[in-house]
VOVOPA-45178 format. One record per residue (C-alpha): residue in one letter; z, x, y. Coordinates in Angstrom, 1 decimal. Each point is the difference from the previous one (the first is absolute). Layout:
<dodos>
<dodo><residu>a</residu><w>Z</w><u>X</u><v>Y</v></dodo>
...
</dodos>
This chain:
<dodos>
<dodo><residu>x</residu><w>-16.9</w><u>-30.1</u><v>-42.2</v></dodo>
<dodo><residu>x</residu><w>2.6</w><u>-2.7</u><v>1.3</v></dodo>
<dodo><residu>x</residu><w>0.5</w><u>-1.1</u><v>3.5</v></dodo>
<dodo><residu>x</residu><w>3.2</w><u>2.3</u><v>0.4</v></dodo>
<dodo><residu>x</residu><w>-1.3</w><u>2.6</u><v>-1.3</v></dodo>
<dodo><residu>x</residu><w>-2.8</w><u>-0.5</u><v>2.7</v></dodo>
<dodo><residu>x</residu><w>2.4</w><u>-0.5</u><v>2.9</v></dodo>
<dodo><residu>x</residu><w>2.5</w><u>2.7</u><v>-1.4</v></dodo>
<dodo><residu>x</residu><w>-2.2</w><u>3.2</u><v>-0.2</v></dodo>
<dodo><residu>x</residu><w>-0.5</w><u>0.0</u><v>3.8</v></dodo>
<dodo><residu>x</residu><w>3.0</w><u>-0.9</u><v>0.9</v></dodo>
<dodo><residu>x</residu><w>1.7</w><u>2.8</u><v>-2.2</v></dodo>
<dodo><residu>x</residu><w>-2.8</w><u>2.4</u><v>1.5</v></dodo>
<dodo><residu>x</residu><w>0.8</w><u>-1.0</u><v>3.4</v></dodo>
<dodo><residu>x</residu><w>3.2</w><u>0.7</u><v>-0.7</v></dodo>
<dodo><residu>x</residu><w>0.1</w><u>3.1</u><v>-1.3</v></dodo>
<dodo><residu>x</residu><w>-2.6</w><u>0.7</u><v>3.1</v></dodo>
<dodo><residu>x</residu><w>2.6</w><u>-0.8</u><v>2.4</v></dodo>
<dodo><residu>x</residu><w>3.1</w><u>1.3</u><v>-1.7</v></dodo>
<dodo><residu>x</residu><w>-2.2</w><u>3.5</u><v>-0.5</v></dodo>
<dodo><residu>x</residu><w>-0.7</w><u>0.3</u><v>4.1</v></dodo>
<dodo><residu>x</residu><w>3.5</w><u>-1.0</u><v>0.4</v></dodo>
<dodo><residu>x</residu><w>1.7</w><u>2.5</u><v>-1.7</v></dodo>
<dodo><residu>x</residu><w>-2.3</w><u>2.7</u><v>1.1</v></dodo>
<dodo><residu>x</residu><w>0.7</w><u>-1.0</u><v>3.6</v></dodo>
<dodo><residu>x</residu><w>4.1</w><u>0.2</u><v>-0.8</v></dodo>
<dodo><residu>x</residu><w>-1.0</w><u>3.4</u><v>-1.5</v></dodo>
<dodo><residu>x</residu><w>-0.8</w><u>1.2</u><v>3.5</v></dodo>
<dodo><residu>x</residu><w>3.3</w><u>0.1</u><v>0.8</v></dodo>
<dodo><residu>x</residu><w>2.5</w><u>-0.6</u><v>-2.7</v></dodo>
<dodo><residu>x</residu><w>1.6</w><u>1.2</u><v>-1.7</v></dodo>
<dodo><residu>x</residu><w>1.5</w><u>2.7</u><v>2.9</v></dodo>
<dodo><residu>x</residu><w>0.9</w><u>2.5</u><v>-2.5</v></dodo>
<dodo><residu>x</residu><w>-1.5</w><u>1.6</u><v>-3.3</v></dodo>
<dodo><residu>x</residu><w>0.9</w><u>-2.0</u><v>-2.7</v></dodo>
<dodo><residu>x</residu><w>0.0</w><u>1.6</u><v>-3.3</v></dodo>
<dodo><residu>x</residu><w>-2.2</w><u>-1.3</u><v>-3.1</v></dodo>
<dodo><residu>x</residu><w>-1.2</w><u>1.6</u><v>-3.3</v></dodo>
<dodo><residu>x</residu><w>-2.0</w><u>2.7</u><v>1.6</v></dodo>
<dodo><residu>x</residu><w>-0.9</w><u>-1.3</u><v>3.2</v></dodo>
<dodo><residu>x</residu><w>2.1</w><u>-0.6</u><v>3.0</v></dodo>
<dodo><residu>x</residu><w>-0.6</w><u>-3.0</u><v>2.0</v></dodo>
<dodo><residu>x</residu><w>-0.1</w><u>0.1</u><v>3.9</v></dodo>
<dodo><residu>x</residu><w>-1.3</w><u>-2.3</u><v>2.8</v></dodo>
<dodo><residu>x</residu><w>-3.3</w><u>2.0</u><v>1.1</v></dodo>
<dodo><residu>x</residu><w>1.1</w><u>-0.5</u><v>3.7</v></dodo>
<dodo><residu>x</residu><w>4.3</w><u>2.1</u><v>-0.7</v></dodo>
<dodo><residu>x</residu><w>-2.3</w><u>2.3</u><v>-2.6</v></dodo>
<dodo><residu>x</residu><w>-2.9</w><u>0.9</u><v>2.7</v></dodo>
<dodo><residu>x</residu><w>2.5</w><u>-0.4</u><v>3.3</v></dodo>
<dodo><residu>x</residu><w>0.2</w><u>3.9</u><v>0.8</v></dodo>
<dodo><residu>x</residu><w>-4.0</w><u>0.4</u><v>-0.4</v></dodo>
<dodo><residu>x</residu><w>-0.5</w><u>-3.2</u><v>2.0</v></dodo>
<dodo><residu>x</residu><w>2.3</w><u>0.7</u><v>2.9</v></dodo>
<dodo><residu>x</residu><w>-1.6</w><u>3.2</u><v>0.8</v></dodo>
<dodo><residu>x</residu><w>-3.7</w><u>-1.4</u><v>-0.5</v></dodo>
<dodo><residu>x</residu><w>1.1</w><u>-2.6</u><v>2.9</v></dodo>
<dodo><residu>x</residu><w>1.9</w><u>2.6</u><v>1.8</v></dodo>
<dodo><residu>x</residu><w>-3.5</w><u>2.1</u><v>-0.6</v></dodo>
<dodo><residu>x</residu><w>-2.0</w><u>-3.0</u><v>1.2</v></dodo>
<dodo><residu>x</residu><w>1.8</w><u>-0.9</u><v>3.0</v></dodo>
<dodo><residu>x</residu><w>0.1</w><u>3.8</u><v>1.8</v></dodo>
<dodo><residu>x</residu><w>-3.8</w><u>0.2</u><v>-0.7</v></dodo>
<dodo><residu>x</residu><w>-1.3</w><u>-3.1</u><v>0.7</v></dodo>
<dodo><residu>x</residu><w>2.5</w><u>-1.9</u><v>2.2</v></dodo>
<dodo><residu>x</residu><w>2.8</w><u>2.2</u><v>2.0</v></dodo>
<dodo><residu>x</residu><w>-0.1</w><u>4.0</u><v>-1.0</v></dodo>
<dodo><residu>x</residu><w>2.8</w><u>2.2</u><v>2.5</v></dodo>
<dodo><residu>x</residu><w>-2.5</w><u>0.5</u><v>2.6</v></dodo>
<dodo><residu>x</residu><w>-0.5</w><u>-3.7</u><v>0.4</v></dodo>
<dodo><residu>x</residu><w>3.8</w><u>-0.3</u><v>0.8</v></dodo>
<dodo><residu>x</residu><w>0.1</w><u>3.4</u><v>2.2</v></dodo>
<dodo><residu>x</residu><w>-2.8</w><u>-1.1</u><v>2.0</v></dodo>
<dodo><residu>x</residu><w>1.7</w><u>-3.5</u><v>0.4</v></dodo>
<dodo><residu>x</residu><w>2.7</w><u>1.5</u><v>1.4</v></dodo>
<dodo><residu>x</residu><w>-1.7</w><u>2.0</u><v>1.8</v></dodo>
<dodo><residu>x</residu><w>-2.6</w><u>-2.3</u><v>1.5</v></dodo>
<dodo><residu>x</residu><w>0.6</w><u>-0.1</u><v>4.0</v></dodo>
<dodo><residu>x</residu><w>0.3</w><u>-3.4</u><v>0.4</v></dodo>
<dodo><residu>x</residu><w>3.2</w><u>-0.2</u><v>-2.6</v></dodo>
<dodo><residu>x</residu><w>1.5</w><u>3.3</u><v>2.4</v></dodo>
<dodo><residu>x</residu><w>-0.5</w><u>-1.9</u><v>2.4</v></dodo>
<dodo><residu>x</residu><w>1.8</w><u>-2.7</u><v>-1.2</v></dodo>
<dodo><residu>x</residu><w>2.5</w><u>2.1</u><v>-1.0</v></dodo>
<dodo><residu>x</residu><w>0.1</w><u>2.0</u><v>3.1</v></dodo>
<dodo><residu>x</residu><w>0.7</w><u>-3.5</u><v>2.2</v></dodo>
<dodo><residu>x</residu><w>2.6</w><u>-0.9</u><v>-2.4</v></dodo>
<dodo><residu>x</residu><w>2.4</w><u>3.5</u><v>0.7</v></dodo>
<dodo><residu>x</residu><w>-1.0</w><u>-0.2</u><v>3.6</v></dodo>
<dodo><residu>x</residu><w>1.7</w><u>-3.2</u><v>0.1</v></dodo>
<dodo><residu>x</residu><w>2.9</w><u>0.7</u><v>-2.2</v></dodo>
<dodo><residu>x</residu><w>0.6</w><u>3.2</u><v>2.2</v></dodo>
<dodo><residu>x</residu><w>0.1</w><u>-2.2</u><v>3.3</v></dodo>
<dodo><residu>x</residu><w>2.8</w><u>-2.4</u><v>-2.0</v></dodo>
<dodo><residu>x</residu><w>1.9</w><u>2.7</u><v>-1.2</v></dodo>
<dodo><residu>x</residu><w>-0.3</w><u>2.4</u><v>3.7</v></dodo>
<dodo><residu>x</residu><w>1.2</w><u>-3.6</u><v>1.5</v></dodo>
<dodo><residu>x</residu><w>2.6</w><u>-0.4</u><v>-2.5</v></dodo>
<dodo><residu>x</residu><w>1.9</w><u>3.6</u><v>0.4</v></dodo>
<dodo><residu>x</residu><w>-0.2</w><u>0.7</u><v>3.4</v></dodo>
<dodo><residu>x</residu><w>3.4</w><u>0.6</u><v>1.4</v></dodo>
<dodo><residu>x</residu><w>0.8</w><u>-4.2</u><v>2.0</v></dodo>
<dodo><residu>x</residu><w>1.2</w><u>1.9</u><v>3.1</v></dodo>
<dodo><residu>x</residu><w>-4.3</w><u>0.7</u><v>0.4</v></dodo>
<dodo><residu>x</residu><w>-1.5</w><u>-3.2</u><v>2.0</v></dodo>
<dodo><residu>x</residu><w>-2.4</w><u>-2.6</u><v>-2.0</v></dodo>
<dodo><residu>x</residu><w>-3.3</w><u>1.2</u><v>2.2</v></dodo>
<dodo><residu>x</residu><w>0.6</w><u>4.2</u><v>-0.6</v></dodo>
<dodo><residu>x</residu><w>0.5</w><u>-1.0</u><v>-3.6</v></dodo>
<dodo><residu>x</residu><w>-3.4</w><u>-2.5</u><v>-0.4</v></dodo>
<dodo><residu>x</residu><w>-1.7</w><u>3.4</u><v>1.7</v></dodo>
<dodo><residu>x</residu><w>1.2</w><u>2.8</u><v>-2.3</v></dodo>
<dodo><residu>x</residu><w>-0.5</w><u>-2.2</u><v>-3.0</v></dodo>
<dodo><residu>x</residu><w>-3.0</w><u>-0.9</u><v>1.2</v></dodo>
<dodo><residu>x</residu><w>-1.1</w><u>3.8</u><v>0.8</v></dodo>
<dodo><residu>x</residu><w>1.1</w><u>0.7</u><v>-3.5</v></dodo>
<dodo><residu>x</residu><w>-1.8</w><u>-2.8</u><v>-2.1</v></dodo>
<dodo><residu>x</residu><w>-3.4</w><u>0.5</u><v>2.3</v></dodo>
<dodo><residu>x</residu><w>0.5</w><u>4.2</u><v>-0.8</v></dodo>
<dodo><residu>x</residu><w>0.5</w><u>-0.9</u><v>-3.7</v></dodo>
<dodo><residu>x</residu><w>-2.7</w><u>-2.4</u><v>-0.1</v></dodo>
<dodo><residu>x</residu><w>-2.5</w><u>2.9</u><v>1.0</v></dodo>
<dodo><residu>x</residu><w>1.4</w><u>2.7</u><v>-2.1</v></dodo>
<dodo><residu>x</residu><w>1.1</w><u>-1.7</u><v>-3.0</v></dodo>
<dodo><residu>x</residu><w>-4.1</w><u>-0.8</u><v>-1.3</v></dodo>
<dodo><residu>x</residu><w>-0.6</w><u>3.8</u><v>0.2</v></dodo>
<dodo><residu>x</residu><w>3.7</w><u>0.9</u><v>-1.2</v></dodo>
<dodo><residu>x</residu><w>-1.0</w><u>-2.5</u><v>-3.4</v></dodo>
<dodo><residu>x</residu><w>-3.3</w><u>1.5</u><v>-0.4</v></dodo>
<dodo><residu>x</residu><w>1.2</w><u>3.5</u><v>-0.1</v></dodo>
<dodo><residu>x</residu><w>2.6</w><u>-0.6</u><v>-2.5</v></dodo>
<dodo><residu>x</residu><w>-2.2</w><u>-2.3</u><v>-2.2</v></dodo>
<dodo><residu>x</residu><w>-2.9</w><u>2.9</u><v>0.1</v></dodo>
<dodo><residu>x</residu><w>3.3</w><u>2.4</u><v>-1.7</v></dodo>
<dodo><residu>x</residu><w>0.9</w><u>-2.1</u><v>-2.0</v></dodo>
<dodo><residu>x</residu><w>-3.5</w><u>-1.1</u><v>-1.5</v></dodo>
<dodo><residu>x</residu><w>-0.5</w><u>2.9</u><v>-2.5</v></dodo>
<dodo><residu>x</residu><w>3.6</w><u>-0.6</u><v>-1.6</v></dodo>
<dodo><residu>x</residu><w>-0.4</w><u>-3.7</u><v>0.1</v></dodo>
<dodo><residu>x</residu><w>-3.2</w><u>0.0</u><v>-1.8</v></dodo>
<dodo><residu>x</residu><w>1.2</w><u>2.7</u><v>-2.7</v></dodo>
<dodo><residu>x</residu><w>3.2</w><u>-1.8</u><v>-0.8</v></dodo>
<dodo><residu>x</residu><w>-1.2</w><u>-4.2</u><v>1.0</v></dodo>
<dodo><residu>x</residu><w>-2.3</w><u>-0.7</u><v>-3.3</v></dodo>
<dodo><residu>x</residu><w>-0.2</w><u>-4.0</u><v>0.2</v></dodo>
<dodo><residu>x</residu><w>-1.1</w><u>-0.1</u><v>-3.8</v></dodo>
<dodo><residu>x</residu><w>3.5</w><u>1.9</u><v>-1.1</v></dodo>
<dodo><residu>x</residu><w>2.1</w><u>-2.3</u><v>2.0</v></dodo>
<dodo><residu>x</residu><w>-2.2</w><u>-3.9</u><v>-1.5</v></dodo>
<dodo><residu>x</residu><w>0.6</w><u>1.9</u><v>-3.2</v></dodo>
<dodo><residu>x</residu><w>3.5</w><u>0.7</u><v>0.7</v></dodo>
<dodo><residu>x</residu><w>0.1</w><u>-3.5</u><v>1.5</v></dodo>
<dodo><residu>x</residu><w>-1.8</w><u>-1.8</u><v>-3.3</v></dodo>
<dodo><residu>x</residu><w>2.6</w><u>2.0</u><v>-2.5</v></dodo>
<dodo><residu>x</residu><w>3.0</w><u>-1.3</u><v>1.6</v></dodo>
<dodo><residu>x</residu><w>-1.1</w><u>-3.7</u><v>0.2</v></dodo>
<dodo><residu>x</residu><w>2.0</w><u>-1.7</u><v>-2.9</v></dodo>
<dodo><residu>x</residu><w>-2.5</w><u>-0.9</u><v>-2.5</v></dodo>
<dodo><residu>x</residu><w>1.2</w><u>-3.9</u><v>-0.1</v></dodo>
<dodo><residu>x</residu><w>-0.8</w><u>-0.5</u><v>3.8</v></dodo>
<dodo><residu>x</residu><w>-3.1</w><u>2.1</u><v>-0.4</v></dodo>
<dodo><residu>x</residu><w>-1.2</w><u>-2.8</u><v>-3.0</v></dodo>
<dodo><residu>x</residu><w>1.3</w><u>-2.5</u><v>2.4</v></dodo>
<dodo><residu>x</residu><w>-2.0</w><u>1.2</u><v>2.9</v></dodo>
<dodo><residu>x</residu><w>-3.4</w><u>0.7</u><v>-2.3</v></dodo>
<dodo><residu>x</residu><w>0.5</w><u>-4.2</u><v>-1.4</v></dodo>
<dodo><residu>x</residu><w>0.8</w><u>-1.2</u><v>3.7</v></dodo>
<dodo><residu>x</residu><w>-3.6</w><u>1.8</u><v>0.9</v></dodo>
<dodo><residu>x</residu><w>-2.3</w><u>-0.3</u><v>-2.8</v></dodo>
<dodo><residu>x</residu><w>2.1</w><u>-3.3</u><v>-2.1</v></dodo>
<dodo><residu>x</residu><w>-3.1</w><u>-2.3</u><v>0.4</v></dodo>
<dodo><residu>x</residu><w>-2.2</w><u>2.8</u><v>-1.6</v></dodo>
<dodo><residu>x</residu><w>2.4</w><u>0.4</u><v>-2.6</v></dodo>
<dodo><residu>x</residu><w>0.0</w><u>-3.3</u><v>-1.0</v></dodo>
<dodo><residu>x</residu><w>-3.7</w><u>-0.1</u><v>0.1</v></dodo>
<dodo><residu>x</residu><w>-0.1</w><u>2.5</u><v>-2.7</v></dodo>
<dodo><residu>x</residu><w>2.2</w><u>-1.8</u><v>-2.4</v></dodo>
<dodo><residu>x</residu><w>-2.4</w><u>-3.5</u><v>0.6</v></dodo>
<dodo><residu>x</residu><w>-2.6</w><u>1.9</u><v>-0.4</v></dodo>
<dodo><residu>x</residu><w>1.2</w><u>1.4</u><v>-3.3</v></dodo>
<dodo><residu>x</residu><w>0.7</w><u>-3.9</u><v>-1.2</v></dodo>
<dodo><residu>x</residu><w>-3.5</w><u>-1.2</u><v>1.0</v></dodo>
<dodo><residu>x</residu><w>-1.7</w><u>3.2</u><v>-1.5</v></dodo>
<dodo><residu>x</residu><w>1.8</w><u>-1.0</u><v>-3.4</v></dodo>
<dodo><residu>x</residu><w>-0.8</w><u>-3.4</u><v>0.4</v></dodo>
<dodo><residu>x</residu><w>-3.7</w><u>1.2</u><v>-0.2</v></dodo>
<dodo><residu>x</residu><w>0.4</w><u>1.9</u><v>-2.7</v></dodo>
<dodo><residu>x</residu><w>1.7</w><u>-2.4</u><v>-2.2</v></dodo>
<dodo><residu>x</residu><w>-2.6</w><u>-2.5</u><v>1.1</v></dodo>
<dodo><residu>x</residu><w>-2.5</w><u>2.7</u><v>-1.0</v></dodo>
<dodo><residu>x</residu><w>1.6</w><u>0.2</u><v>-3.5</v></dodo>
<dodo><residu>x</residu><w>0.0</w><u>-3.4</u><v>-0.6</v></dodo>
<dodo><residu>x</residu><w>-4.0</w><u>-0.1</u><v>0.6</v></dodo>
<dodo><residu>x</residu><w>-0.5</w><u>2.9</u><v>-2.1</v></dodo>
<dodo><residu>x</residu><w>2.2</w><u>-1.1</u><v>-2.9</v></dodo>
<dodo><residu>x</residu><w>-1.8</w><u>-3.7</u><v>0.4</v></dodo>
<dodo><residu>x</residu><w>-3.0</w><u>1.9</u><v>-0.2</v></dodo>
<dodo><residu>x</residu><w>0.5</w><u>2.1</u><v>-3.0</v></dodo>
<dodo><residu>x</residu><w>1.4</w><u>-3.3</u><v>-1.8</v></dodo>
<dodo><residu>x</residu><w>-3.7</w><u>-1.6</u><v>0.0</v></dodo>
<dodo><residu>x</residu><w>-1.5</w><u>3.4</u><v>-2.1</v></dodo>
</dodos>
């Protein structure tokens, strides 16, 4: 065997490592739509599996991350009423200060606003809980968190949503098509032994 033919076979096996990863990571994505070939249509696995895949995340998130309740009982959790709660009181005061008649002297109107925003302040926690406790049973029938990621995943454009996976995961990407050039590498190194090998019989 001559020296190319040596230094050829594992470069040529490296290649074909490499290109092989490569195109099997493009195939991931591309091409967006089915492309028709002698009895087989060719789609990236990522457009062909999108509708399956969205609702498995969708699926995911409401049972292990954020499910309806999770967001009912966030909104319903005293200290966000409360924060809620302060925030009317004091856009009641503003707007009381704001619309009473200008004939009515600065100190009666800091007293009924104030009257009104300390009143609202005390009801409004009780007022909130009442209509969340209503509203709860509807909220959780009609609120699924899975429907509206899938929805969410669907409508993403399928160029931003490669964009977004390569912006994340690029470096592991790459990884796989190296690691496709060093694994033919090997096995065009391997050749060569075995085919030196068989040469001395």
């Amino acid at each position: 065997m001559s020296l190319w033919q040596m230094i050829l076979i594992p470069l040529i096996s490296a290649l074909i490592g490499w290109l092989t990863n490569l195109i099997a990571v493009i195939l991931l994505f591309r091409p967006y739509r089915p492309v028709v070939l002698p009895g087989y249509n060719l789609q990236g696995l990522i457009p062909r599996r999108r509708a399956e895949l969205a609702r498995s995340v969708g699926q995911v998130v409401e049972q292990e991350l954020l499910s309806a309740q999770d967001v009912f009982d966030l909104l319903t959790n005293p200290d966000f009423v409360g924060e809620i709660s302060t925030a009317l009181a004091q856009a009641i005061r503003q707007r009381v200060m704001e619309k009473l008649p200008v004939f009515i002297p600065l100190s009666i109107k800091n007293i009924i606003s104030e009257v009104l925003s300390e009143q609202a302040q005390k009801e409004l926690p009780r007022l909130l809980q009442q209509i969340g406790e209503q509203i709860r049973q509807q909220t959780l029938a009609n609120f699924q968190v899975s429907r509206l990621v899938e929805e969410k995943i669907l409508a993403f454009p399928l160029e931003r949503l490669e964009k977004l996976i390569i912006s994340v995961a690029g470096k592991e990407l790459r990884h796989i098509e190296i690691l496709g050039g060093v694994l033919g590498l090997i096995i065009g190194l391997v050749q060569l032994v075995i085919i030196n090998w068989t040469s001395w019989f």
